[in-house]
N, C-alpha and C positions, 0 to 999 in steps of 0.2 A: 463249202466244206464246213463241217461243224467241228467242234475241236473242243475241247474238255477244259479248261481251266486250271482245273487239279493237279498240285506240281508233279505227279509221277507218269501223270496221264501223257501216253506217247503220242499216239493218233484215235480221231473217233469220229466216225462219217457214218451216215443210212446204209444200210444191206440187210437182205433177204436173205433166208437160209435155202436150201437146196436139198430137199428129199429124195432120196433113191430108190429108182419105181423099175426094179428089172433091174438092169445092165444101164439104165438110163436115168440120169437126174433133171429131176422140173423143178423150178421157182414155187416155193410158197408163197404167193402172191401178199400175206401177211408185213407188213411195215416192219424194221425192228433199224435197231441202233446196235452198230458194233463198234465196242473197243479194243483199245489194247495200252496194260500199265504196266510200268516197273513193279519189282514187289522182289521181297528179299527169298521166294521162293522161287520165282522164274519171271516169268510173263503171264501176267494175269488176262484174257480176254473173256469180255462180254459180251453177251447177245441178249437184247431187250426188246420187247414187243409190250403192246397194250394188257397180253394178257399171259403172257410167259419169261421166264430170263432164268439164266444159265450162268455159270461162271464155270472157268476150265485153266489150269495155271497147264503151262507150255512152257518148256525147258529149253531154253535157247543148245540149238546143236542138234535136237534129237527131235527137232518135225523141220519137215518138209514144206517149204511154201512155195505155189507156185502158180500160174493163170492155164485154164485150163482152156487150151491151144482150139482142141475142135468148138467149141464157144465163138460162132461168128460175131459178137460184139466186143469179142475178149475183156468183156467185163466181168465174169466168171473166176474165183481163184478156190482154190484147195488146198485144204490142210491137209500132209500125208504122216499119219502115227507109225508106217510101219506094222509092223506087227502085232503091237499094242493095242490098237483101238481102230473101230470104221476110222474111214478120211472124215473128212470134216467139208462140205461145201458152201459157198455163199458168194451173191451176188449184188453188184453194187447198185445201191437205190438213189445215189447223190442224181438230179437230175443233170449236172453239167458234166462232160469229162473233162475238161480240164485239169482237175488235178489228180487223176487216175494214176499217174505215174509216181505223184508223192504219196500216195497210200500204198503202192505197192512195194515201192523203194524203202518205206518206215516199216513196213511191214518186215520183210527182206532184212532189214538192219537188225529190226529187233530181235529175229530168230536165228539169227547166225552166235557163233560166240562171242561175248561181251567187248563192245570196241572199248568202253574202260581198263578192262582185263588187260588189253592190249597196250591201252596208251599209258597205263600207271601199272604194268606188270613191274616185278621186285626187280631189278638190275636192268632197267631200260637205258643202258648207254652202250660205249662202242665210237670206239676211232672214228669210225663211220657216221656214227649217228649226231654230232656236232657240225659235222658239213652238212647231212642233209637237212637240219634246222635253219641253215645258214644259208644253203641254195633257195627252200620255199619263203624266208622270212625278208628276203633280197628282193625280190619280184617285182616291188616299185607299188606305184599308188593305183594305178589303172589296174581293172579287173583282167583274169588270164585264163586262157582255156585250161583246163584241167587236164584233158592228153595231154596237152603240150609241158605243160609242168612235170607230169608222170615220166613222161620220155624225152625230159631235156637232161643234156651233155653233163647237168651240175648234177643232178639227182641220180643216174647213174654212177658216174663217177664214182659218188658219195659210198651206195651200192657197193662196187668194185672194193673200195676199201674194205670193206668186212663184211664180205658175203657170206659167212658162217652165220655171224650174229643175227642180219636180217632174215635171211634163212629161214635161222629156229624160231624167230618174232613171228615170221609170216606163212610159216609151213601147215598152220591151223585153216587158213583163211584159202587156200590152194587145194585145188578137185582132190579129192579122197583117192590115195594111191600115187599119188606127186612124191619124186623120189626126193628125201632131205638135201642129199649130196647132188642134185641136181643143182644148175647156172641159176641163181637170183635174181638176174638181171634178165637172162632167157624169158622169162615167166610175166616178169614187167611188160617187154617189149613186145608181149602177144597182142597181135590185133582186139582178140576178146577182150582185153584190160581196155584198149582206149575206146573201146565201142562203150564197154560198161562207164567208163570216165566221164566220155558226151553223154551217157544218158543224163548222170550224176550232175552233170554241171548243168543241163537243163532246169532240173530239182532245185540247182544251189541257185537257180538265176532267180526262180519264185518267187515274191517274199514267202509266201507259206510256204512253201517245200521247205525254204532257207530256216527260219523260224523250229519247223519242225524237225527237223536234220538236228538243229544246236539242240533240240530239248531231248533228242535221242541220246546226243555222246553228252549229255549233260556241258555242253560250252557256252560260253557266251559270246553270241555274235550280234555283229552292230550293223553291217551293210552287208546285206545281201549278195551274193556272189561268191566266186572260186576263192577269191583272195580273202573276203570276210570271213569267209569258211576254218581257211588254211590260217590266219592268223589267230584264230577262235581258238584251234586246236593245239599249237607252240604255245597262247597263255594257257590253257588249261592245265599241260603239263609242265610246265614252269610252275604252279601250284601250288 
């Protein structure tokens, strides 16, 4: 995996773009380098080739990321504008996959709404929100599954205590049409949360994934894993 140096630079690995011929997209067999950076207008991505390059700022919330399914080597992902602009296709040229899931995961991160926004939004406290510091910063020394942290007895609880607050914290980050007044903890304890958890904690187990996750929410982690992760993020907002 190649990786950018550059402190705003998120993630940056080989990929090929993908022209659309018909109804049908083929590899431009052409080399290029794609990134993706911070920048105080969105998410800046580029595509670089020996004898082309592109720059396109992408607006966390309002494109679509996603690996596109009939791609039998599901190495394949697409940008979707909506109604704004063509999709956007490309394919990954890194020749190992091994870290195919930390490029889509960073990817993923970076175009949803801002987890800063989230973790230093204006009035982040709540009855609740001191136990659930106190349940993940408890965990002990040894690394921990991440489901099992998500849907343990303390972090619920915590939940329970002021399900309004988390609610409106988390109501952004929940499928489009999630009702507000809906159960909190309901939403947590979906399968799809711990499926997405284990993917997560694979990422967190990396060092680069790890590495690359802390340069996403801008944290500082020291030992890679769930727990390095989880205590990255209590100092960060401690801040």
């Amino acid at each position: 995996m190649a990786e950018n140096t550059g402190k705003e630079c998120i993630i940056q690995f080989r990929a090929g773009k993908m022209i659309l011929d018909g109804k049908l997209v083929v590899a431009d067999e052409q080399k290029g380098m794609l990134s993706f950076s911070k920048d105080p207008e969105g998410i800046v991505m580029c595509w670089t080739s020996k004898s082309h390059s592109e720059r396109h700022i992408l607006i966390p919330g309002q494109v679509k990321f996603s690996r596109v399914e009939k791609c039998s080597t599901g190495r394949v992902f697409v940008l979707d504008f909506g109604d704004a602009k063509p999709a956007m296709f490309f394919w990954l040229q890194e020749k190992s996959t091994e870290n195919d899931e930390v490029y889509f995961t960073l990817i993923q991160e970076a175009l949803s709404i801002s987890p800063q926004n989230f973790l230093k939004s204006e009035g982040l406290s709540g009855k609740g929100y001191n136990s659930l510091c106190n349940n993940l910063s408890g965990a002990g020394e040894q690394d921990v599954e991440l489901a099992s942290v998500v849907g343990s007895v303390g972090v619920l609880n915590a939940l329970r205590e002021d399900p309004d607050f988390f609610m409106c914290r988390l109501h952004q980050f929940l499928p489009v049409g999630t009702d507000p007044k809906s159960d909190i903890v309901e939403h947590v304890i979906n399968p799809q949360v711990a499926a997405a958890a284990t993917s997560l904690e694979m990422v967190l187990r990396n060092p680069g994934g790890f590495h690359n996750l802390c340069m996403a929410f801008d944290i500082k982690g020291e030992v890679a894993g769930v727990l390095g992760f989880l205590n990255g993020l209590l100092e960060y907002h401690k801040e």
